[in-house]
N, CA, C and O atoms as a GROMACS GRO file, in nm:
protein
  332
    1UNK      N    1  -1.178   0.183  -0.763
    1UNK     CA    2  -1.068   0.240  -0.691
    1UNK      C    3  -0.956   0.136  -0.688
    1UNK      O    4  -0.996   0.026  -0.724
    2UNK      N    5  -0.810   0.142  -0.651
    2UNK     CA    6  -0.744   0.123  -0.661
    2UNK      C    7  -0.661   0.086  -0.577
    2UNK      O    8  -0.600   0.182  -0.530
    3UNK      N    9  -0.621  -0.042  -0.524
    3UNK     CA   10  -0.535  -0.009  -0.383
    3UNK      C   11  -0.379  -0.112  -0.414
    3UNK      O   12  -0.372  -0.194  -0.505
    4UNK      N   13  -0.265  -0.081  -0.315
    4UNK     CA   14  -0.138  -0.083  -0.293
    4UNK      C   15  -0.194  -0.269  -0.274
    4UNK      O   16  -0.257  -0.290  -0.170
    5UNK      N   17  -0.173  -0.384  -0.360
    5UNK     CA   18  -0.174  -0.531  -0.300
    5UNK      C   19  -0.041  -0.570  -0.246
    5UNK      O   20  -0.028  -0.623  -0.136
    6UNK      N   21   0.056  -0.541  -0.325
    6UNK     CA   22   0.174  -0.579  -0.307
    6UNK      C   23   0.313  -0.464  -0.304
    6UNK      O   24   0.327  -0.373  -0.386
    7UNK      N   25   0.380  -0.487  -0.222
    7UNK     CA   26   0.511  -0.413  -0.246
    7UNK      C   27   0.622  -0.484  -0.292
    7UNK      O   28   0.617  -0.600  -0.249
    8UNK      N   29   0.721  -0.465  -0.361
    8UNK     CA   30   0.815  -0.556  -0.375
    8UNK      C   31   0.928  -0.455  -0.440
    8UNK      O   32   0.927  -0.387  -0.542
    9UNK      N   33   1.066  -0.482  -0.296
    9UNK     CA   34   1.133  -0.367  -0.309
    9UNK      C   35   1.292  -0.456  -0.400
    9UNK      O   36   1.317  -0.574  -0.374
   10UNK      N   37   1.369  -0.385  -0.490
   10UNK     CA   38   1.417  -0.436  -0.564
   10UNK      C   39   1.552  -0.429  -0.475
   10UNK      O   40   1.598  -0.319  -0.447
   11UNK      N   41   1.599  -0.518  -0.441
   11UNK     CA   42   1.703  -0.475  -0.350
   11UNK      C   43   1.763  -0.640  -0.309
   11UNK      O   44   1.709  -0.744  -0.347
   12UNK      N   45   1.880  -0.628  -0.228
   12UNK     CA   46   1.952  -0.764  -0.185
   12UNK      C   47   1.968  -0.751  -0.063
   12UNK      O   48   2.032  -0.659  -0.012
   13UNK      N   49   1.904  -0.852   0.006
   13UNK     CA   50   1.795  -0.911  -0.068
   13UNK      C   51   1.643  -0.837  -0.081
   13UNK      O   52   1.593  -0.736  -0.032
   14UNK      N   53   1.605  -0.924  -0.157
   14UNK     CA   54   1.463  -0.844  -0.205
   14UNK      C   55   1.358  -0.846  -0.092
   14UNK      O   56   1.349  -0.957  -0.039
   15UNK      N   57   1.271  -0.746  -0.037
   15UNK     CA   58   1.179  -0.783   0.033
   15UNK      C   59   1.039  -0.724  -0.017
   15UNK      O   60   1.026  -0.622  -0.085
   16UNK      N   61   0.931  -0.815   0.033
   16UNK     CA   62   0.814  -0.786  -0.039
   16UNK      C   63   0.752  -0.763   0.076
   16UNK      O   64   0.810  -0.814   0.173
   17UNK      N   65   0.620  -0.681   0.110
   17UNK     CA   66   0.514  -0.648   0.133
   17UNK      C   67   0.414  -0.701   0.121
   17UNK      O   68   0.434  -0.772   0.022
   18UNK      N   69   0.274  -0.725   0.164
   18UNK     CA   70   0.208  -0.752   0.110
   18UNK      C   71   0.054  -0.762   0.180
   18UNK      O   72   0.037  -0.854   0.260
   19UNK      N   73  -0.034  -0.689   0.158
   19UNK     CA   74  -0.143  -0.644   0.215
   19UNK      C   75  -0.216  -0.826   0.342
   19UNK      O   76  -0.198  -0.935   0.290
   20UNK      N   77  -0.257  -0.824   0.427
   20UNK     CA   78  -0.257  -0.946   0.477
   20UNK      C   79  -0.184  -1.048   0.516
   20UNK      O   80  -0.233  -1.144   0.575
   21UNK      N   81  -0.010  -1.033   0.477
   21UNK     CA   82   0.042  -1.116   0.533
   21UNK      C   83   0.138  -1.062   0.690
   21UNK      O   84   0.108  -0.970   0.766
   22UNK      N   85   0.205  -1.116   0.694
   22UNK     CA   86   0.278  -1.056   0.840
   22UNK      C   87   0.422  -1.023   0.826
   22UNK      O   88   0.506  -1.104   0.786
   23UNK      N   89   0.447  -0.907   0.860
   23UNK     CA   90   0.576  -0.902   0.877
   23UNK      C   91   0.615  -0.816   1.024
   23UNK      O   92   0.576  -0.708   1.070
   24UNK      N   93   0.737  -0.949   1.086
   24UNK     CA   94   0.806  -0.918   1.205
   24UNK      C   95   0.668  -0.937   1.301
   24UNK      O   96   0.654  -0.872   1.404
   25UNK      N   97   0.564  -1.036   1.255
   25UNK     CA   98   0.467  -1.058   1.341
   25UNK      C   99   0.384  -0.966   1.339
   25UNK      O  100   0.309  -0.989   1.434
   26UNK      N  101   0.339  -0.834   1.265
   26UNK     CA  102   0.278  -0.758   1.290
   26UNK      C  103   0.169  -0.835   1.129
   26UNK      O  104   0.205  -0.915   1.043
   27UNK      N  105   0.032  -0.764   1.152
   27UNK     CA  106   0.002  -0.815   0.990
   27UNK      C  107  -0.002  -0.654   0.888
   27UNK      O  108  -0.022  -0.544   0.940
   28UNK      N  109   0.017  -0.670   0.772
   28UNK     CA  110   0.031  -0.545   0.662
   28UNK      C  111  -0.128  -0.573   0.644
   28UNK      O  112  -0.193  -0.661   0.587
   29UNK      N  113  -0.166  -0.428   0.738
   29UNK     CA  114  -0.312  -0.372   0.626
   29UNK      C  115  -0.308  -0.265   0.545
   29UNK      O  116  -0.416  -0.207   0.547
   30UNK      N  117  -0.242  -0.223   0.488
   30UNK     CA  118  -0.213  -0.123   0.422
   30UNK      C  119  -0.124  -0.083   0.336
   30UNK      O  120  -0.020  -0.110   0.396
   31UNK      N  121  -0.088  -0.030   0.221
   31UNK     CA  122   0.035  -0.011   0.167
   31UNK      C  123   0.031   0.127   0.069
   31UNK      O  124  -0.016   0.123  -0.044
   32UNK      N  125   0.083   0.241   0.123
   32UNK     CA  126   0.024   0.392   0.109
   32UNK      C  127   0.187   0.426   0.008
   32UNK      O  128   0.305   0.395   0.027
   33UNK      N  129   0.112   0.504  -0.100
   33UNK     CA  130   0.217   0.561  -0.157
   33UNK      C  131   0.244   0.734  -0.124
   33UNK      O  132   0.187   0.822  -0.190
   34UNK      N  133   0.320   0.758  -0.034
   34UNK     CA  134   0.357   0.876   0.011
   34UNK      C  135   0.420   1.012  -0.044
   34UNK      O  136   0.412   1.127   0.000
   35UNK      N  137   0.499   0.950  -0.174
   35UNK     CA  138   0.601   1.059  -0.235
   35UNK      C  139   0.501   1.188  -0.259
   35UNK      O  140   0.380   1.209  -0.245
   36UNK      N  141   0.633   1.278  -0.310
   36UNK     CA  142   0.625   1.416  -0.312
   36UNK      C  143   0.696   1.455  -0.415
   36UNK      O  144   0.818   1.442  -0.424
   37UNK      N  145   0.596   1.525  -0.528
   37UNK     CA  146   0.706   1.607  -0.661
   37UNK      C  147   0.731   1.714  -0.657
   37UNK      O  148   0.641   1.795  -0.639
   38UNK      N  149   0.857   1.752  -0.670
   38UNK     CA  150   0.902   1.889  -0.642
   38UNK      C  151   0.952   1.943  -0.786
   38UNK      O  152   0.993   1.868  -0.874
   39UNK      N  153   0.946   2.040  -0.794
   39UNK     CA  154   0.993   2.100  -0.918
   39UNK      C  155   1.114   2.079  -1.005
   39UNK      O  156   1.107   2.092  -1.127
   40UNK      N  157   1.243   2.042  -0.929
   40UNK     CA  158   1.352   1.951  -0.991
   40UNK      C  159   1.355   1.805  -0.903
   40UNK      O  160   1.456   1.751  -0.858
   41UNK      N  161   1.259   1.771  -0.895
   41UNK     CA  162   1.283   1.610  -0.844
   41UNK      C  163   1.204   1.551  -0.791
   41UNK      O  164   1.133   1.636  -0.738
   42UNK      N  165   1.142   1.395  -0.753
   42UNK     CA  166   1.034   1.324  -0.725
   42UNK      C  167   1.159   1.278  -0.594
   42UNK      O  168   1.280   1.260  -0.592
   43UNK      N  169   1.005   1.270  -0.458
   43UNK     CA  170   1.033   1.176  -0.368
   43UNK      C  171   0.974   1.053  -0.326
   43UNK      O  172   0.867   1.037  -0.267
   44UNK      N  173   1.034   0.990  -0.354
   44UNK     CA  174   0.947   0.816  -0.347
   44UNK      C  175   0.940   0.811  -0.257
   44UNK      O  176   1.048   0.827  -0.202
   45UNK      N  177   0.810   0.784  -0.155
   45UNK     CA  178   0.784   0.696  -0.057
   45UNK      C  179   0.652   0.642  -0.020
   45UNK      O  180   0.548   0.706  -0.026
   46UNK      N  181   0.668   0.478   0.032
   46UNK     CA  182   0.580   0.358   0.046
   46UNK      C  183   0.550   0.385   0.169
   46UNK      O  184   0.639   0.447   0.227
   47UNK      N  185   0.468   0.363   0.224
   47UNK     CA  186   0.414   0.332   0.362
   47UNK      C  187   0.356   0.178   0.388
   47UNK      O  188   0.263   0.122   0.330
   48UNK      N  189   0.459   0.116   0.514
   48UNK     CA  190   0.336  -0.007   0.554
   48UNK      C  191   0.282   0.013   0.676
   48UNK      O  192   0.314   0.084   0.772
   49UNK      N  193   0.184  -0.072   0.651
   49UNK     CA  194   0.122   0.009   0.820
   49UNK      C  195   0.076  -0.118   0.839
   49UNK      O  196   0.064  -0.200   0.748
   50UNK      N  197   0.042  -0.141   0.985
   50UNK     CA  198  -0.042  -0.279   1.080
   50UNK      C  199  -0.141  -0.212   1.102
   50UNK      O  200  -0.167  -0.092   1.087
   51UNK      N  201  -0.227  -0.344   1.157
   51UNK     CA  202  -0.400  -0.305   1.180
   51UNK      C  203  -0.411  -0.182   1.294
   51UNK      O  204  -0.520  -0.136   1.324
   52UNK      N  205  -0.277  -0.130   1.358
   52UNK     CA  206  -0.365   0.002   1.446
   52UNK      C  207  -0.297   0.108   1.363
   52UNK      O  208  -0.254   0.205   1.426
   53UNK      N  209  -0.277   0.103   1.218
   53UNK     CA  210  -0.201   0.243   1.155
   53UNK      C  211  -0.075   0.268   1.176
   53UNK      O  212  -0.033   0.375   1.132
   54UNK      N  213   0.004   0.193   1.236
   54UNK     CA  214   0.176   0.177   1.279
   54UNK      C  215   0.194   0.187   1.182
   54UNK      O  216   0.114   0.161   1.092
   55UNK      N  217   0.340   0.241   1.164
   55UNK     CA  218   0.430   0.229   1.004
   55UNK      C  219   0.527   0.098   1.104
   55UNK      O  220   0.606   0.092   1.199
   56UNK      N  221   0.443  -0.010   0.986
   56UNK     CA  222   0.580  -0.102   0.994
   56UNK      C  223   0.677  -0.070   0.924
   56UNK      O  224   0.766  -0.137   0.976
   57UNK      N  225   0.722  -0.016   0.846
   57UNK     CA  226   0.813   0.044   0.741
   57UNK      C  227   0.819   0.148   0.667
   57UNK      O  228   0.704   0.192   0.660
   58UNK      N  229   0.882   0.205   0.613
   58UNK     CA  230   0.902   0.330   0.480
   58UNK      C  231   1.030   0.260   0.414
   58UNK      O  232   1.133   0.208   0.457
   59UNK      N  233   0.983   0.282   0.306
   59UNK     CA  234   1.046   0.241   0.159
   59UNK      C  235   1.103   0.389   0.090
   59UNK      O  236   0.997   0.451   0.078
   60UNK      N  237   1.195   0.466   0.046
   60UNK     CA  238   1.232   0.589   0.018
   60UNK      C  239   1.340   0.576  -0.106
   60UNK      O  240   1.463   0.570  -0.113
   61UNK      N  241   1.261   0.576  -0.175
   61UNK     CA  242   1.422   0.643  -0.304
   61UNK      C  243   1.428   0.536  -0.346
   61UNK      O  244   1.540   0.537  -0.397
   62UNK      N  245   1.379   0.414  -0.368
   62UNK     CA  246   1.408   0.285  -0.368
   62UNK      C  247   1.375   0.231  -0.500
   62UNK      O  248   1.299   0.312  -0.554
   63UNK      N  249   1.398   0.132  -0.576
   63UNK     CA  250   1.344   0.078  -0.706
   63UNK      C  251   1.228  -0.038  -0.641
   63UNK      O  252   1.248  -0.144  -0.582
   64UNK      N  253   1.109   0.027  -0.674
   64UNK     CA  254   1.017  -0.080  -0.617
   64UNK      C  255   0.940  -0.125  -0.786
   64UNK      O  256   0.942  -0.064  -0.893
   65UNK      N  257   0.861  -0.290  -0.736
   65UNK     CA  258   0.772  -0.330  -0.827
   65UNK      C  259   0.651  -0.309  -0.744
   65UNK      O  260   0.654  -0.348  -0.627
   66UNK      N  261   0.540  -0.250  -0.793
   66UNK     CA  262   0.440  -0.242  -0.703
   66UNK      C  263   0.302  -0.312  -0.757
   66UNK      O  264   0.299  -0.276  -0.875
   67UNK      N  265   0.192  -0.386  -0.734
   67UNK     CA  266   0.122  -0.448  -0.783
   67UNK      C  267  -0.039  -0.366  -0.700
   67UNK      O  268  -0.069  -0.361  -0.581
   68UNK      N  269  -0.107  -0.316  -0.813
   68UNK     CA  270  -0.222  -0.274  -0.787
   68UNK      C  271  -0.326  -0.380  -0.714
   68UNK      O  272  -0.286  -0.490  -0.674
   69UNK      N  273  -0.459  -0.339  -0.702
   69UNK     CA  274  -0.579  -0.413  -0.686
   69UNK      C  275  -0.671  -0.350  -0.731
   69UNK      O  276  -0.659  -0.230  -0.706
   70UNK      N  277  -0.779  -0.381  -0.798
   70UNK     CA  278  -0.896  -0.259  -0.819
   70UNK      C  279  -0.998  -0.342  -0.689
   70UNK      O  280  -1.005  -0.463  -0.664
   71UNK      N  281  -1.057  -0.248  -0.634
   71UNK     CA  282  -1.193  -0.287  -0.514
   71UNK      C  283  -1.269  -0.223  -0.558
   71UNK      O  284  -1.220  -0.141  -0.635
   72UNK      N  285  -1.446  -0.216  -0.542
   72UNK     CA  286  -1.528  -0.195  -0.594
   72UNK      C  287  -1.565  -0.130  -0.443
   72UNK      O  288  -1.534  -0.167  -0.330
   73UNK      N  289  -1.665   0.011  -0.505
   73UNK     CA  290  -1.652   0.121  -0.363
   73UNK      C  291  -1.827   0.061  -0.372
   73UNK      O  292  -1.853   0.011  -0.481
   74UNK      N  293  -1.922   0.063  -0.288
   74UNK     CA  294  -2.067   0.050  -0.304
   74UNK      C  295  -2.117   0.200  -0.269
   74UNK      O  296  -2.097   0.256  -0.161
   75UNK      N  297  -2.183   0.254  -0.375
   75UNK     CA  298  -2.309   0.352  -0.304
   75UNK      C  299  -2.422   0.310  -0.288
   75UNK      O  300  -2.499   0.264  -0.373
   76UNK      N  301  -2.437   0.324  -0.171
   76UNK     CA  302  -2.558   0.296  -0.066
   76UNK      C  303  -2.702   0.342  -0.127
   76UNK      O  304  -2.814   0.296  -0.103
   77UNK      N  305  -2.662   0.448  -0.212
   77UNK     CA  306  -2.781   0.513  -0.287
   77UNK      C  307  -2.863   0.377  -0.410
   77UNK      O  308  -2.973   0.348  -0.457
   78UNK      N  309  -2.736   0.338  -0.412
   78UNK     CA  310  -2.769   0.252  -0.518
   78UNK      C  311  -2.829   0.087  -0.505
   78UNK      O  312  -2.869   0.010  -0.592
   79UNK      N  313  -2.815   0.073  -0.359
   79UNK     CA  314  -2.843  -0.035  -0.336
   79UNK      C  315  -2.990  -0.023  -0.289
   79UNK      O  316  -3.029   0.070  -0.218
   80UNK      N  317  -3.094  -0.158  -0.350
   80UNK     CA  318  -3.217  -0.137  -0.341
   80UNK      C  319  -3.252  -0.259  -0.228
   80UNK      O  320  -3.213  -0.375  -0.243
   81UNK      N  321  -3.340  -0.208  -0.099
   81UNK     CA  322  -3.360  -0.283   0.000
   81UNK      C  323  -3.509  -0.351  -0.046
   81UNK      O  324  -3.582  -0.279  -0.115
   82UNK      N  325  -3.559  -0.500  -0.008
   82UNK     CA  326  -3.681  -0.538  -0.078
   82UNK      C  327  -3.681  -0.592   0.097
   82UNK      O  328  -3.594  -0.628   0.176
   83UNK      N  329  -3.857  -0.569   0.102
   83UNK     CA  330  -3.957  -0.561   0.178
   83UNK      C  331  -4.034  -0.672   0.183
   83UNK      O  332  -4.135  -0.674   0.255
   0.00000   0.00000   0.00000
């Protein structure tokens, strides 16, 4: 699976995002890609959120660089318990 590591919005000045660090004192656990395609047109939008699900921000319409992560999901099925 796949998750949002970094945001980085192209703009002056530039501001970045970034899963674990802090911004305005809050910390970024999250970084959700929100948009919506509509039949004549795409709507861009980022979500940041803090550890209780707050939107520290929305990003909209914006030229972003965005940097993946792959995480590894575990099934439980698969894990073998020894006795």
């Amino acid at each position: 699976m796949q998750v949002i590591q970094r945001l980085t919005v192209v703009s002056n000045p530039t501001r970045i995002f970034e899963v674990g660090t802090e911004h305005d004192g809050r910390e970024v656990i999250e970084i959700r890609q929100v948009g919506v395609t509509y039949e004549d047109h795409i709507h861009s939008e980022y979500q940041v959120q803090d550890e209780n699900g707050d939107l520290i921000t929305s990003v909209e319409n914006a030229p972003v660089i965005v940097d993946w992560r792959t995480i590894v999901e575990h099934d439980e099925s698969l894990i073998q318990h020894k006795k």
